[in-house]
N, C-alpha and C positions, 0 to 999 in steps of 0.2 A: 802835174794836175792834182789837183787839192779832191782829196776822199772825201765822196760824199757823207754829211752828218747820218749817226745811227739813228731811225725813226722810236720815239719812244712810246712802249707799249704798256697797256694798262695792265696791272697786275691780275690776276684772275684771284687773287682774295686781299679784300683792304684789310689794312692794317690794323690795330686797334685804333688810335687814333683819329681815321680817315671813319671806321666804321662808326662812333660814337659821333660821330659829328655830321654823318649822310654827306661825305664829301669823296669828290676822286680823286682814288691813288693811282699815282703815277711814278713810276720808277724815273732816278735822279741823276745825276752825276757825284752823286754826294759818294768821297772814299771809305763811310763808314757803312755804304749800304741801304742807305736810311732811303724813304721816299721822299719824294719831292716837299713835300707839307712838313714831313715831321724835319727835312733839312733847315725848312724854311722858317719852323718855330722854333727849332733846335730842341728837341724832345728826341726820346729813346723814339725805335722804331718797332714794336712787339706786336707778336701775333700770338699773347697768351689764353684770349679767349676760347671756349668749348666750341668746337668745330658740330656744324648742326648738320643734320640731313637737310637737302633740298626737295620739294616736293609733298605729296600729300603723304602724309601714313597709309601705309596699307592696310587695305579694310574698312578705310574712313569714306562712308557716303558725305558725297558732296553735295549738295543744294547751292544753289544758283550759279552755276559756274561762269554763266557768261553776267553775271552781276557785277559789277566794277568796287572793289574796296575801299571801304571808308577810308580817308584820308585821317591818320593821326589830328585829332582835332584838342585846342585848349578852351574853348567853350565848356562853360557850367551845364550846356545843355546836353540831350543824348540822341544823334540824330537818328535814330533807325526809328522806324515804325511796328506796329504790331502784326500789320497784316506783310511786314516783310521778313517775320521773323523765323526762324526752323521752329520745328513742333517738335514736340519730343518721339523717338520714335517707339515703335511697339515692342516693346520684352526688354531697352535700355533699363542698366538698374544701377540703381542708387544707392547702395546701401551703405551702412555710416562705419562699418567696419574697412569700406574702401577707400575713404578719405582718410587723410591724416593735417588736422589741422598744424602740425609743426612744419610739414615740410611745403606750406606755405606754397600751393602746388594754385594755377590758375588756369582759367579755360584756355580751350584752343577756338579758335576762332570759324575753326569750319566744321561741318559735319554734327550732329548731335549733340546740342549743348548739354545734356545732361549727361550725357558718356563724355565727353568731351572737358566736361568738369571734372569728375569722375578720374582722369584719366591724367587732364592740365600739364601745365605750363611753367616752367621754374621764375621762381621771382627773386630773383638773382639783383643785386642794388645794381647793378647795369642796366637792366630793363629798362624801358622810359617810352614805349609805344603806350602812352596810357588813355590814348581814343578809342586805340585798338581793343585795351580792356577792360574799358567802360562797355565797350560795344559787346562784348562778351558776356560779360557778367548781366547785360542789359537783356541778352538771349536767355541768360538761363531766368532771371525772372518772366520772363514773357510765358516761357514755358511751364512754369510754374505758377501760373498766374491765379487757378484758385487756390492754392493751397494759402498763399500769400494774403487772401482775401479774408481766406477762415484763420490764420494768425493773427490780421487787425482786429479778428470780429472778437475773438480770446482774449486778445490782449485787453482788451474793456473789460472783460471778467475776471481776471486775477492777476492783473498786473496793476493798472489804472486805478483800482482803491489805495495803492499805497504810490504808485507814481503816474498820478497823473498828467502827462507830460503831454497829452495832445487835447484840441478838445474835439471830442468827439463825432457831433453832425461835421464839422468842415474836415478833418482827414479822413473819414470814410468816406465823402464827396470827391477828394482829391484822388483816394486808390480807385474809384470807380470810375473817374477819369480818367487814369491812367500821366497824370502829372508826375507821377514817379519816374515814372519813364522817360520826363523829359525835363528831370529839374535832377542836377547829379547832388547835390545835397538833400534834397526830399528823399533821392534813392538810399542813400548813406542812413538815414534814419530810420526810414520802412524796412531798410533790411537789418539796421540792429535789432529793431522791436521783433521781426523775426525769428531773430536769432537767439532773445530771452525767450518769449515766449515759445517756441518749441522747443527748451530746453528745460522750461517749469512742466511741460503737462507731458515732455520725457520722464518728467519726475513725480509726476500723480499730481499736480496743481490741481487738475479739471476735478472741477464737482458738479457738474451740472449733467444730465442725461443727454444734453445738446450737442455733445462732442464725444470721439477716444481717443484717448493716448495712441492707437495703433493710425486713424486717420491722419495724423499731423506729425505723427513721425518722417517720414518722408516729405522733402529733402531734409535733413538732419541739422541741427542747429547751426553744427560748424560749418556747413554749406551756408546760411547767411551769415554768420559770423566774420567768413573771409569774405562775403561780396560785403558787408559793410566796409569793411578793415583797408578792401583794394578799392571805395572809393572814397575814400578820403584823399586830399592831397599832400602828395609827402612834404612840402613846403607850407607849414601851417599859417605863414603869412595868408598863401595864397585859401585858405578855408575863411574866408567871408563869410557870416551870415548865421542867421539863429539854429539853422537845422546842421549845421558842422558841428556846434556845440552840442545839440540834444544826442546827434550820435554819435558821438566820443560819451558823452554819461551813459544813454543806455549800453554803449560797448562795457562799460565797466562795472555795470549790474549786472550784464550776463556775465563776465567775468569772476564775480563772484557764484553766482547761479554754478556754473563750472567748473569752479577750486580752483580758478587760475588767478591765484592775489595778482600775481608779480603782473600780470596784464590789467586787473584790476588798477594797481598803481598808476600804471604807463597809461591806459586811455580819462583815468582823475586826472593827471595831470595835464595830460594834452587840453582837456576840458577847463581848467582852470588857467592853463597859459592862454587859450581863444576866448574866454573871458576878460581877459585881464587888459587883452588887446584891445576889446570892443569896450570897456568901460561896462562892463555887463553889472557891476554891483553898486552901480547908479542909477535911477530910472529917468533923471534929468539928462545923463550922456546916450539913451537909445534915440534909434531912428523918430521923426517928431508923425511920419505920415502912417504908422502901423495900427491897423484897428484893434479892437477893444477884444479882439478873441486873441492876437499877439501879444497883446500886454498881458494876459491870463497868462497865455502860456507861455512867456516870460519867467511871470511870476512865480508860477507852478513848479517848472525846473528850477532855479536858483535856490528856493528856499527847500528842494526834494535831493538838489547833491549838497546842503549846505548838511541838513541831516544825515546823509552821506558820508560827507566828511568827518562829521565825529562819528560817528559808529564804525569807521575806520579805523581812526586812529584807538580808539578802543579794544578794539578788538584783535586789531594789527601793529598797533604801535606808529610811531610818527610826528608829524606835526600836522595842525590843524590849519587849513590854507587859507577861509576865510574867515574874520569874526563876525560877529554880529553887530557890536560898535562899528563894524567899517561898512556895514548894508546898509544902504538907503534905498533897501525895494522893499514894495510893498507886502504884504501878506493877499494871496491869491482873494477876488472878490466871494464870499459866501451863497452863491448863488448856484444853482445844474446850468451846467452846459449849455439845452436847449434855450436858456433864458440869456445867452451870448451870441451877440450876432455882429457883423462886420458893423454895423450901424450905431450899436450902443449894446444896454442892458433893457430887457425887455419889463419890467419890474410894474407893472399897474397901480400909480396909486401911491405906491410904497420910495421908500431912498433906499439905494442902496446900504448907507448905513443903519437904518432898520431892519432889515434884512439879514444882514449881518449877526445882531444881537439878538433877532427871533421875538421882536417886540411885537404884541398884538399876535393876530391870529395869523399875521406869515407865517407858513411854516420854515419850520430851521432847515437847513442845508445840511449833508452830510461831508460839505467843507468847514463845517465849523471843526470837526470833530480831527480834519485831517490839521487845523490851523493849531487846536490843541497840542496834538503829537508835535508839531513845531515848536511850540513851546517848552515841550518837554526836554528837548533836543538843545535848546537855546541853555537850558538851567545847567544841563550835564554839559555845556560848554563850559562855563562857570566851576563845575564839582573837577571837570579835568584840569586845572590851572589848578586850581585847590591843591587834589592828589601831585602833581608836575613841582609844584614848589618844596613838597618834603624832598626832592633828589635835585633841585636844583643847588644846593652848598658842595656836591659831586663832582662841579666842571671848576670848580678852583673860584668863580666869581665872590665877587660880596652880592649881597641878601640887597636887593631894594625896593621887593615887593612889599613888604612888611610897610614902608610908607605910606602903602594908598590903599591897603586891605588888611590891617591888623587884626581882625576879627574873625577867624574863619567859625564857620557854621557846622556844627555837629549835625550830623544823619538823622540824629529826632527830630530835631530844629526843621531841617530843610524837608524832610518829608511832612512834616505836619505843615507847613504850607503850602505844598504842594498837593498835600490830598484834602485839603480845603478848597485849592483851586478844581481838584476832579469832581469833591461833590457839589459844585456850581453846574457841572453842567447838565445838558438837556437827558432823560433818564435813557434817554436810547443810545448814549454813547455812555453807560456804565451798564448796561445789559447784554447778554452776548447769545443771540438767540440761535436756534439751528439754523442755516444754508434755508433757502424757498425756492431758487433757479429765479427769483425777479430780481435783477439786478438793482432795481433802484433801491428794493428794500434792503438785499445782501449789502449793500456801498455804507449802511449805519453798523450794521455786524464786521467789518471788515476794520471798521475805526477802530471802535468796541474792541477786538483786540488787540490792534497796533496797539491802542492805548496803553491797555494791560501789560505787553511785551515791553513797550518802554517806558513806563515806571516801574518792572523789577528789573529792567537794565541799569535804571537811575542808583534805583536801591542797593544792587551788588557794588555799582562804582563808588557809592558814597561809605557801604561797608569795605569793601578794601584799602580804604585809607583810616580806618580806625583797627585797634587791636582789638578781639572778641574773641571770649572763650570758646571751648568746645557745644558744650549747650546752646549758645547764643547763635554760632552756627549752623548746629542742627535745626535750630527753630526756624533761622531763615529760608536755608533752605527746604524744610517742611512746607513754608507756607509761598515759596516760589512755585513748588510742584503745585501746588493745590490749585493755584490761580491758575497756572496753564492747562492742567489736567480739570476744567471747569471750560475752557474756550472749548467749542465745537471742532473739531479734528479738522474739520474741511478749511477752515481760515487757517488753521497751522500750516495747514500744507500748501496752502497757496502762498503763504508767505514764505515758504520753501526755504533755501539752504540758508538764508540770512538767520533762519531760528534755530541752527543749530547751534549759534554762537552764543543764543541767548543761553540755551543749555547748558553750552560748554563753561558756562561764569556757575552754574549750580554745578556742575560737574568738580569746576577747580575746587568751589568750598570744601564738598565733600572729599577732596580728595587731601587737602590740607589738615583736614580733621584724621582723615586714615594713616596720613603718615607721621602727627605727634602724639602724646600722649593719650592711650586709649584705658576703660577698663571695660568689664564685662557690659556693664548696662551700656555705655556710651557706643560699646560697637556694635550692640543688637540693635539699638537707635539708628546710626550711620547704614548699616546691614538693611534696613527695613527703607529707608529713601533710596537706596541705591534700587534697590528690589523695585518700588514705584517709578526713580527715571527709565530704570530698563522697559518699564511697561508702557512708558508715555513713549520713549525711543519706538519698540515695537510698532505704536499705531502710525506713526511717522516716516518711518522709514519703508515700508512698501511699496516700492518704485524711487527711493528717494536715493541714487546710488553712492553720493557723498555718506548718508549714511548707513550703507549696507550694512548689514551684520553688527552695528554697534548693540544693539540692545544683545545682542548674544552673545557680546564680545565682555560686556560688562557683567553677566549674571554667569560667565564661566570666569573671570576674575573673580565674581564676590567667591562660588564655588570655592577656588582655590584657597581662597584667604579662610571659608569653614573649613576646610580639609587640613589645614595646616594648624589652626583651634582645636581642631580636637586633636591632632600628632602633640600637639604640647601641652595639652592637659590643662590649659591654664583655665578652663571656661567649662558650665557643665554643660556636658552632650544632648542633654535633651533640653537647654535651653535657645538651640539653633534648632529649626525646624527645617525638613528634608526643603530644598533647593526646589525641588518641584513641584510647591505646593504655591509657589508663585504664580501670579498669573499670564496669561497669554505666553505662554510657550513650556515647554517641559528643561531642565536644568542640565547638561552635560554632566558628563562623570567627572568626578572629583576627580584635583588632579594631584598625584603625589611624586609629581617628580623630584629628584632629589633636591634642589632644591628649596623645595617645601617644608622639605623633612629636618631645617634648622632646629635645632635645640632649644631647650628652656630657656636656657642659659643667654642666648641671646636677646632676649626680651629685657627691657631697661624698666627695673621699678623707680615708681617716684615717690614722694612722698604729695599729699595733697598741694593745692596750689597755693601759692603764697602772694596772692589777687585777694584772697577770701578774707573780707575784715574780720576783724578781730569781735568773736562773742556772736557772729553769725552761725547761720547751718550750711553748710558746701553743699554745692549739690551733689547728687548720688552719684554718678562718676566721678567724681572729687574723693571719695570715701573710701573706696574699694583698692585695692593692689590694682596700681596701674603698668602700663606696658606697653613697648614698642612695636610697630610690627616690622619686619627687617624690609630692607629698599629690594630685594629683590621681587619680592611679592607685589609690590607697585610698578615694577616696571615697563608694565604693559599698559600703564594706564590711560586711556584715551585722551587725558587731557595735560598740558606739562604742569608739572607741580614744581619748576625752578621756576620762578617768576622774574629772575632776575635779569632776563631781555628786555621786558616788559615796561620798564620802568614806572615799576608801580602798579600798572593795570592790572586787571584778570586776565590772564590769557586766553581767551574764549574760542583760539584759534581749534576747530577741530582737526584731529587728528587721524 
């Protein structure tokens, strides 16, 4: 009598396999063990994945239990509602020391979305329930929903004069609707803008009495940072659409906002690959049915990461991803916002290209002033190819630029056309008045000093590719300080961590100057600029935690560098005045570690320079016994003085 066959039974844990795939395991005949499926595909049969607890966590209040689970969905849309969504609960806390944005931790799906965040979920490149945590992430905005509000209302205030990427009446229409909620790209972008902006007025951005840095701290940047980050989709094919790209850029100006280049890099590019895809730097390849507030904000983005892109690679080093010979988009229209409507431009009378130029008694836009700073941006694309070509003979090639630009342009040259094109414009974009809390009038002061900020960004780039003595440096640097230390404090600061790199190019001069050839007069020169960045650092740095402590970190270097001047005699004593007669802050003590206490003997005398023509007068640091100061006394110095990563540039990077 023939034995009955063995009944087969389902394993009580799938496989890996079985489990990535939502399929059932079932045990085989297969002589290696394997399950039925993986005999059947001829695949390993492993159960390497992390064994999870079943059930609720203990402690986790539930809400709605008899409510049925959203089904993993691939819809752009987000299907939950608001009045189905958990509330935050009472004494739940948030605070940003409980988060750790590395360990890329994500909601749980039940019980208090903001403990629940707090608390998350590992995002393990296995994961792929991603309806599950859209639907998440869609909870913790819900519950957060004013805070979310008074972030868009900020972000018009010190974000939007230098990137204006939305326009204004229709996205605050949109969050008042709640379309966020149910367009997962609009959400991707609401929650980057979030995520700068509560990380500038973490940093003292806010100037207005209308807000505190203590009200919008909570939920903390990195809290929208990752609900940006987890809606995006990992398959950038599938990120269709204009608000994919605006939140990959704004991800990567908070990224800067928060010292994080290497994530800066990674969401530029992601932004330029979803560009690159849609024909973004054509305006004849966008969509033909998009209204006249899309083409704006088009426009506005493109040419705001195009600036972008060079003040990166500037600063960072790199290659520059779009040119401007290959832009065929327009320059945003010169008109406010409210005068942008789905229907057209609302303009009385006037063409938009009068409007534009400020002809007759239109008044000017303070898009002229941001269309300017694009230009300036355009030139320094130019000045970087310039600089780029002295170390291109470096990779072994032959020279073939020399055929189509033989003429390169000296720093006087290019700045005197340059600052003939600034004093063309309207006087409110060369004035730089104090903050008033009116936003339309602050939006001309906010130009006023982007302006400023990058024409001495132009001016350092176009000086580091010529050779200039030690005076010639100081002078620049003298009159860099001056102009910034002239902008109203509250536009600095809103311009936040991006101006420290402006800094950091004054920082490198000086520090180029400190490490060659110095005499007395030339380092009481250097001595007295350094003493004024520490002061402009100071006003800056109060709440600004990139840069903490710099202003104190530089006036207990210069310290050191008097204390080791007078250990060697080489300078007279009472021609350094006591350290704490500087201003805004009193001087640490001198430091005399040994160190310091190098010898005479180690100082290099020179003879004057052999720059100085013949039957001229040198100037007075040229005259005197010169001298070295030894590289250990520099080596704390905020900013690198090898430039030789650089190639070529300043290294603006701070430190």
């Amino acid at each position: 009598m023939s034995q009955k066959p063995r009944k087969l039974q389902r394993v009580s844990k799938a496989c890996d396999f079985c489990n990535r795939r939502s399929i059932k395991c079932t045990r085989g005949e297969d002589p290696l063990g394997r399950c039925q499926n993986c005999a059947d595909f001829d695949v390993p049969c492993t159960f390497d994945r992390p064994a999870k607890r079943r059930g609720v966590k203990a402690g986790t209040k539930i809400i709605g239990r008899d409510t049925p689970v959203a089904k993993p969905s691939t819809e752009p849309q987000l299907p939950l509602g608001r009045e189905n969504a958990p509330q935050r609960a009472s004494g739940s806390s948030g605070s940003r020391s409980e988060y750790h944005p590395d360990s890329a931790s994500r909601p749980s799906l039940t019980g208090d979305p903001w403990t629940s965040f707090n608390t998350g979920w590992s995002t393990a490149e296995g994961y792929d329930d991603d309806g599950a945590l859209r639907n998440s992430w869609k909870a913790f905005a819900i519950s957060c929903d004013q805070q979310i509000r008074n972030l868009v209302q900020v972000y018009f205030e010190i974000v939007y004069p230098i990137f204006p990427l939305f326009h204004k009446p229709s996205f605050i229409e949109k969050i008042n609707n709640d379309e966020h909620l149910r367009n997962q790209s609009l959400f991707a972008s609401t929650m980057a803008v979030c995520a700068l902006v509560s990380g500038r007025a973490r940093d003292g951005a806010l100037y207005t009495s209308r807000w505190h840095r203590e009200e919008l701290s909570e939920p903390p940047s990195e809290a929208f940072y990752a609900a940006a980050k987890d809606s995006l989709p990992r398959d950038l094919a599938a990120a269709k659409g204009f608000n994919y790209m605006r939140a990959c850029a704004i991800l990567a100006i908070a990224s800067i906002q928060n010292g994080q280049i290497k994530n800066m890099q990674k969401y530029s590019g992601m932004y330029h690959t979803l560009i690159t895809m849609e024909g973004f730097h054509d305006e004849k390849l966008w969509p033909k049915d998009i209204s006249p507030i899309e083409i704006e904000e088009r426009r506005r983005l493109f040419w705001s990461i195009y600036t972008l892109d060079i003040y990166s690679t500037i600063v960072w080093g790199g290659v520059i991803r779009y040119r401007e010979a290959h832009s065929l988009v327009r320059y945003p229209i010169e008109v406010d916002d409210e005068l942008i409507t789905h229907q057209g431009y609302r303009m009385p009378g006037v063409s938009p290209a009068s409007t534009a130029m400020g002809q007759g008694d239109v008044p000017v836009s303070w898009m002229h002033g941001w269309n300017f700073t694009t230009d300036l941006y355009r030139i320094l694309e130019h000045v970087v190819d310039g600089t780029r070509r002295k170390f291109s003979s470096a990779n072994g090639t032959q020279e073939v630029w020399s055929l189509f630009s033989p003429v390169s342009m000296s720093e006087p040259a290019v700045m005197e056309r340059v600052l003939s094109m600034y004093a063309a414009l309207p006087p409110q974009f060369r004035e730089t008045p104090p903050t008033t809390g009116d936003i339309g009038q602050d939006l001309f002061g906010f130009q006023s000093a982007n302006i400023q900020a990058t024409l001495q960004l132009l001016r350092m780039v176009l000086l580091s590719a010529e050779e200039i003595g030690v005076d010639r440096k100081c002078d620049v640097a003298g009159e860099l300080l001056s102009v910034f230390s002239k902008v109203p404090v509250e536009y600095l600061k809103a311009i936040s961590s991006p101006l420290l790199h402006h800094l950091g190019g004054i920082g490198y001069i000086l520090g180029s100057v400190m490490e060659g050839n110095l005499s007395d007069a030339s380092y009481q020169r250097v001595r007295t600029l350094l003493l004024e960045m520490a002061s402009l650092l100071h006003r800056l740095e109060v709440g600004l935690h990139r840069a903490a402590g710099a202003s104190e970190r530089l006036r207990s270097q210069v310290d050191r560098i008097d204390g080791y001047m007078r250990t060697s005699r080489l300078v007279n004593l009472s021609a350094i005045p006591p350290l704490s007669s500087a201003p805004n802050g009193a001087a640490p003590p001198v430091d005399m570690k040994p160190e310091a206490m190098i010898p005479p003997s180690a100082y290099q005398q020179t003879v004057p320079s052999v720059s100085t023509p013949v039957g001229s007068t040198a100037p007075m640091g040229n005259q005197l016994m010169q001298f070295q100061l030894p590289p250990e006394l520099l080596a704390d110095w905020p900013w690198p003085l090898d430039n030789s990563h650089s190639e070529g540039f300043l290294p603006f990077a701070f430190e």
